[in-house]
C-alpha positions in Angstrom: 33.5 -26.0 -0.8 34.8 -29.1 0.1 36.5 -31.0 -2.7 35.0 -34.5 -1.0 31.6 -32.7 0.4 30.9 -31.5 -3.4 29.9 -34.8 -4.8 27.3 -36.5 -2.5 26.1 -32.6 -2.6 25.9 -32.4 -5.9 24.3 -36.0 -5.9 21.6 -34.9 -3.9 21.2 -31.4 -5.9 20.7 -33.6 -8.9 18.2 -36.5 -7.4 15.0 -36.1 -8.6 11.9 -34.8 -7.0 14.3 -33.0 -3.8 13.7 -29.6 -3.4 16.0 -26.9 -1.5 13.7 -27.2 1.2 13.8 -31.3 1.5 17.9 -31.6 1.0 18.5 -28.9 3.4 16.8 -31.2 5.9 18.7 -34.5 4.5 21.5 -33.0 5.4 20.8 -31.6 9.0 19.7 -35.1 9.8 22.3 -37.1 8.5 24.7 -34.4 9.5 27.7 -35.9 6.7 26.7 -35.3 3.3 28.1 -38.8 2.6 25.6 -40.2 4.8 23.0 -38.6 2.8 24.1 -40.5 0.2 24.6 -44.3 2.3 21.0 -43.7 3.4 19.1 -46.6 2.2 15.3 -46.8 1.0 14.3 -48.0 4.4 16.4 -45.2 6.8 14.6 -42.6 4.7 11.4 -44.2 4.8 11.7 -44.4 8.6 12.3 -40.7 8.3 8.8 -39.1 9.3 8.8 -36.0 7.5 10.4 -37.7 4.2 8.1 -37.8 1.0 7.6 -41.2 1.1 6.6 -40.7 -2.9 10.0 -40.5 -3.7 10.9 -43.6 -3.1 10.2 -45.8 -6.0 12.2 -43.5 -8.1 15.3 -42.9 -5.9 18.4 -43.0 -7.7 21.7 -42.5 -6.5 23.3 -44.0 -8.8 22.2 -41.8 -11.8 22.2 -39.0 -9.4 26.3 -39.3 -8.8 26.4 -39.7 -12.7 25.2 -36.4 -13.3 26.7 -35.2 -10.6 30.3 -36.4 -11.8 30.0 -35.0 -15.7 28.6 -31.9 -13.6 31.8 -31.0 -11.6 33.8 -32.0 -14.7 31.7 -29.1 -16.6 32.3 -26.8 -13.6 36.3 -27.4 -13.6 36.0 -26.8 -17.6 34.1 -23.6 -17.3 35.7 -22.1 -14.0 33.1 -22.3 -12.1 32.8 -22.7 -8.1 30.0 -23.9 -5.7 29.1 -22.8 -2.5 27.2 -25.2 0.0 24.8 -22.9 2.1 26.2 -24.1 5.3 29.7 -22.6 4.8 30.4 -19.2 6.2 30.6 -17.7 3.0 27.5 -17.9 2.0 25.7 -14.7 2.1 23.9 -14.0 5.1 20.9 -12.7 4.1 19.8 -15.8 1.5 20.6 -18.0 4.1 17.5 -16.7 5.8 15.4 -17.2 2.7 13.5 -21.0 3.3 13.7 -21.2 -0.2 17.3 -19.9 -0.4 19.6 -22.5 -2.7 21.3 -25.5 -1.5 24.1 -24.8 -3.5 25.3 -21.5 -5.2 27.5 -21.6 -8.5 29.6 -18.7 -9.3 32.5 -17.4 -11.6 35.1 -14.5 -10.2 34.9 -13.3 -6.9 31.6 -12.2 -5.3 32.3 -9.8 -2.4 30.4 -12.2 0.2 32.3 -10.6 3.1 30.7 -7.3 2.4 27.2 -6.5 4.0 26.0 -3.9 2.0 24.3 -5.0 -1.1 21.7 -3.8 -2.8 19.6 -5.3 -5.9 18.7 -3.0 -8.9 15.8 -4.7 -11.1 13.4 -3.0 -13.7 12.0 -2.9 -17.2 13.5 -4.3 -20.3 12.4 -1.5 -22.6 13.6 1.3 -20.2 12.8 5.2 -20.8 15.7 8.1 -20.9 14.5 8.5 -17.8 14.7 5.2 -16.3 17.9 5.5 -17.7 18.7 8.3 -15.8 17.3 7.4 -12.8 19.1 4.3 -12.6 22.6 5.9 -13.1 21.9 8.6 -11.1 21.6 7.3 -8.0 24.1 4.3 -8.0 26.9 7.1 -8.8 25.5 8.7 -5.6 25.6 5.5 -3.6 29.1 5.1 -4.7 30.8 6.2 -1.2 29.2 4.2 0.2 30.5 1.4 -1.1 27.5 -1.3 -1.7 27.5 -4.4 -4.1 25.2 -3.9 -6.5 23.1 -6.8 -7.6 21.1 -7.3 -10.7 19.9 -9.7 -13.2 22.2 -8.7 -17.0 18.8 -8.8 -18.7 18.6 -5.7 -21.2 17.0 -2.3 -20.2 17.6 -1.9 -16.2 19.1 -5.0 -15.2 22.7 -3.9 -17.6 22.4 -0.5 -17.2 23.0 -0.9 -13.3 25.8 -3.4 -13.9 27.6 -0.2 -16.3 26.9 1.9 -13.7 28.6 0.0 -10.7 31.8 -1.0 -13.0 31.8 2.6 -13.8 31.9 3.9 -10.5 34.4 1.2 -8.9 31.3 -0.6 -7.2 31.3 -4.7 -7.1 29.0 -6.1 -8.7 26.7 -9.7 -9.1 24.6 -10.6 -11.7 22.4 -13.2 -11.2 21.7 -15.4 -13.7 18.9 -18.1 -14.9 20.8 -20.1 -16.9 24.0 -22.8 -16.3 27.4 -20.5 -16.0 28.9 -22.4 -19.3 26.9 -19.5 -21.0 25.7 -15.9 -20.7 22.7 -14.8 -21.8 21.6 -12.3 -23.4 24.9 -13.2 -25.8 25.3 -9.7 -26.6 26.0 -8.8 -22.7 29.2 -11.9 -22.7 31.6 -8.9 -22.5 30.1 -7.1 -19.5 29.5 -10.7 -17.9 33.4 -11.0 -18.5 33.9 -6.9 -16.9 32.0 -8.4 -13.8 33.9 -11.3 -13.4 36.4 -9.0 -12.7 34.6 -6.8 -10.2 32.4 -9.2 -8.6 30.9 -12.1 -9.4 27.9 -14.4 -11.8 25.5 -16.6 -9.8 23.5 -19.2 -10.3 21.6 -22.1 -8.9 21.4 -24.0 -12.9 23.2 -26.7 -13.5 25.7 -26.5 -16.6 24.1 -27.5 -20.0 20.5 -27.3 -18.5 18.8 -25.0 -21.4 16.2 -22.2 -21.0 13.1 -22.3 -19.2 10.7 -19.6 -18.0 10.5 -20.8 -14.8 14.5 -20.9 -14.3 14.0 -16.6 -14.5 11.2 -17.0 -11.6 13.8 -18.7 -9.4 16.5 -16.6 -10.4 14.2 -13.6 -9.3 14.3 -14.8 -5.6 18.1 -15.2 -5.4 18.3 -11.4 -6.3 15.5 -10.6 -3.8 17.1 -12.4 -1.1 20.6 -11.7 -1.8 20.1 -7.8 -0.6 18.6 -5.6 2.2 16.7 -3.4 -0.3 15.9 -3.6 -3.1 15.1 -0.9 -5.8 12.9 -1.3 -8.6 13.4 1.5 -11.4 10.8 0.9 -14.0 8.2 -1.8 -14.2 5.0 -2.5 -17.0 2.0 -3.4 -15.2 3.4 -7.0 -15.8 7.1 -8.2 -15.7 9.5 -10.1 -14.0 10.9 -7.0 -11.8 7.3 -7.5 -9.9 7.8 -10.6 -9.0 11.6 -9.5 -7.5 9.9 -7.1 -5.6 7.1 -9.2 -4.4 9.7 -12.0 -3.1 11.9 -9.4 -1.6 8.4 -8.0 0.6 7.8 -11.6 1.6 10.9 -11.6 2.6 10.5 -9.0 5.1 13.6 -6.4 2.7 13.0 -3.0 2.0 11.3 -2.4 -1.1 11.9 0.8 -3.1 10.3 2.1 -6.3 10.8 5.1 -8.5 7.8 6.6 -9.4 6.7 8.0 -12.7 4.1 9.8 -14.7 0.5 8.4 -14.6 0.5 8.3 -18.7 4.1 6.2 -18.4 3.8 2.6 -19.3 7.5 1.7 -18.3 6.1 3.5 -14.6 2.8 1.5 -14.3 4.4 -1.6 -12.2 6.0 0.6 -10.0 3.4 3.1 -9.3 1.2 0.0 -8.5 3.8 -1.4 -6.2 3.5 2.4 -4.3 -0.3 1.9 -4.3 -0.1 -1.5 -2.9 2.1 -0.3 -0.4 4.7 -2.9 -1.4 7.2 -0.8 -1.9 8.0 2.5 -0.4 8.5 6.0 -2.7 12.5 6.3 -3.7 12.9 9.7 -3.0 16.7 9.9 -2.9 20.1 8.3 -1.8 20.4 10.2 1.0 17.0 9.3 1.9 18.2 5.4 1.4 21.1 5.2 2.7 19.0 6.5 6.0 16.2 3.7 5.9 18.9 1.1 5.5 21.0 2.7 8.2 24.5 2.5 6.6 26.8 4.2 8.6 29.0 7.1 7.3 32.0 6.7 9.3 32.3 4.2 6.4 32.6 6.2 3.6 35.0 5.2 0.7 37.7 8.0 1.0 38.0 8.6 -2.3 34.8 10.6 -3.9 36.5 10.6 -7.5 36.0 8.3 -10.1 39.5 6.3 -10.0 39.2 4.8 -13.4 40.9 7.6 -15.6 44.3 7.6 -13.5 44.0 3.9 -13.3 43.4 2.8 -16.9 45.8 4.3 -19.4 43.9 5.1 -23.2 45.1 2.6 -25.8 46.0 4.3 -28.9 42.3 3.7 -30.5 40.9 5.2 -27.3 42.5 8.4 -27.5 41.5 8.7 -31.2 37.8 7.8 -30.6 37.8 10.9 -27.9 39.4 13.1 -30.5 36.3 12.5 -32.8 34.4 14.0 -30.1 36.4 17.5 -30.2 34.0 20.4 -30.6 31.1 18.2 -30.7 28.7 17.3 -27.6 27.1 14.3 -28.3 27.9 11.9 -31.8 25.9 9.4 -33.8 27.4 6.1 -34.0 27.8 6.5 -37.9 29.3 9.8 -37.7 31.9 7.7 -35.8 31.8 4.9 -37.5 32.9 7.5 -40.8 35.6 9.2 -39.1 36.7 5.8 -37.3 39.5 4.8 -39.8 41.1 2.8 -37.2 41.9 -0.6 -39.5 41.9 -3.6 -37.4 40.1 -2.4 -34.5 36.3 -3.5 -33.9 34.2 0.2 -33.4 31.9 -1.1 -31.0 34.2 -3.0 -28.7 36.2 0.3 -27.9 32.8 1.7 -27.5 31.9 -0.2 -24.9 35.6 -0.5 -23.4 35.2 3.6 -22.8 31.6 3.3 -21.8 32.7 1.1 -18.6 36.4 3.2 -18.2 33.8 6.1 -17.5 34.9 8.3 -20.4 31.5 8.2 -22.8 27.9 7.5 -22.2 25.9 5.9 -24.3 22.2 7.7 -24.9 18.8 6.7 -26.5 19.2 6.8 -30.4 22.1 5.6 -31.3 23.9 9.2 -29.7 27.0 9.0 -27.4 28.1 11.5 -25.2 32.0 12.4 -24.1 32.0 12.4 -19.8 
């Protein structure tokens, strides 16, 4: 956004006691953001519809402190903001009343595409979640959406690896400031979507955990898509509340159902009950609903990612230990890896996203 926009913005973002709703507002009536921040006590008081509580405490002062170290931080860390007024800012949130004032993000989110499509579900995900999840974002892949999730564990990276995999973009939303990723152990993927898509987040830098930062993160995800999918669900968790933001806000709601006796399947089937959410059934079925034309089809129906990405040496010796042998246990590897200098796991993970091994429940990994 604007470079002289960003701090009375920020300033505003940071004064105490203004919600999304309120600064929105601010800035509609005073039209310049630097007007916003002129106002005196008496022009807002005058306002009607201000919160005449927030008076006494009204800060500017402390607000464009904060607002200084925190576009210091954001030059530091790489990190960008988008203003909800500017014509990047997707289309869809913008629509949301509750939609951010301001959206930070590292890399380069996709906002000129339309399709997008969040992915949210269990932690503790089942083979078959697994499955299910991979399955039909590898089937989506001509059509060429964005997929959006969360980079929690279970579901929320699973979809990410299965985007990057097929050559989709992909946003992960996250709850926390972008000076950090969390969980830590997902820092490398975080880095992979930089790449091929974008973080977001409404946090400020250096603002901590809190439950409640998740809650708010969960409506960002709803409101960024069209549709969104949830894969597996408890009877309680966090990919309920996605899916009962993204109803209220009038999206498509899609769950995979499961077995009555499945605990990971319980949310979802209750989402079907509720008639919150409609029965996935398949992509084709999808792409339908959401009316995604296929004149649009990527041309290419292959996965690109072999004939782009050439092996390094410990690459093509980790798919050699996999000669004759269908699936291998990560300490058979780790006895046969004899690679000095060169960390197991990361080339693991470096061929699990290149699309040439997949990872399975138990430790077991599986050449493509």
């Amino acid at each position: 956004m604007n470079t002289a926009d960003l701090l009375p913005v920020m300033a505003l973002y940071c004064q105490k006691g203004v919600s999304n709703a309120l600064a929105k507002k601010l800035l509609h009536h005073f039209k310049d953001p630097q007007e916003v921040l002129e106002a005196s006590k008496a022009e807002l008081s005058a306002i009607s519809w201000f919160p005449q509580r927030l008076l006494p405490n009204w800060n500017w002062e402390a607000s464009i402190e904060m607002a200084s170290e925190q576009i210091e931080h954001m030059h530091l860390h790489g990190v960008q903001a988008l203003l909800f007024k500017e014509p990047q800012y997707p289309e869809l949130l913008k629509h949301c009343i509750d939609g951010p004032l301001l959206l930070f993000y590292k890399g380069q989110p996709p906002w000129q595409k339309r399709r997008w499509l969040s992915v949210v579900g269990t932690r503790k995900m089942t083979t078959y979640g697994q499955q299910q999840c991979e399955s039909f974002i590898r089937a989506l892949r001509p059509y060429d959406p964005v997929i959006v999730s969360g980079l929690a564990f279970g579901i929320d990276v699973t979809a990410h690896k299965a985007a990057l995999a097929n050559g989709l973009q992909t946003v992960a939303c996250m709850a926390q400031g972008l000076d950090q990723v969390y969980p830590k152990r997902h820092a490398k993927i975080a880095k992979q979507i930089q790449q091929q898509g974008g973080l977001l987040s409404e946090t400020l830098i250096n603002s901590g955990f809190h439950n409640r930062y998740f809650i708010r993160r969960n409506r960002i995800i709803a409101g960024l898509s069209a549709a969104t999918i949830v894969v597996e669900s408890a009877q309680r968790g966090g990919s309920l509340s996605t899916a009962e933001m993204a109803f209220s806000y009038n999206r498509d709601v899609y769950a995979i159902p499961g077995r009555l006796t499945d605990s990971q399947s319980v949310g979802c089937n209750s989402l079907i009950a509720r008639q919150l959410a409609r029965v996935y059934t398949s992509a084709e079925d999808l792409v339908s609903d959401l009316g995604w034309d296929q004149d649009h089809l990527k041309t290419q129906t292959e996965l690109p990612l072999r004939i782009l990405e050439a092996l390094k040496p410990e690459e093509q010796h980790l798919l050699s230990l996999f000669e004759g042998a269908s699936n291998m246990h990560i300490e058979q590897l780790r006895s046969l890896w004899g690679v000095p200098n060169a960390n197991l796991a990361a080339v693991l993970l470096s061929m699990e996203l290149k699309g040439w091994i997949k990872p399975l429940p138990g430790q077991l990994f599986r050449k493509v």
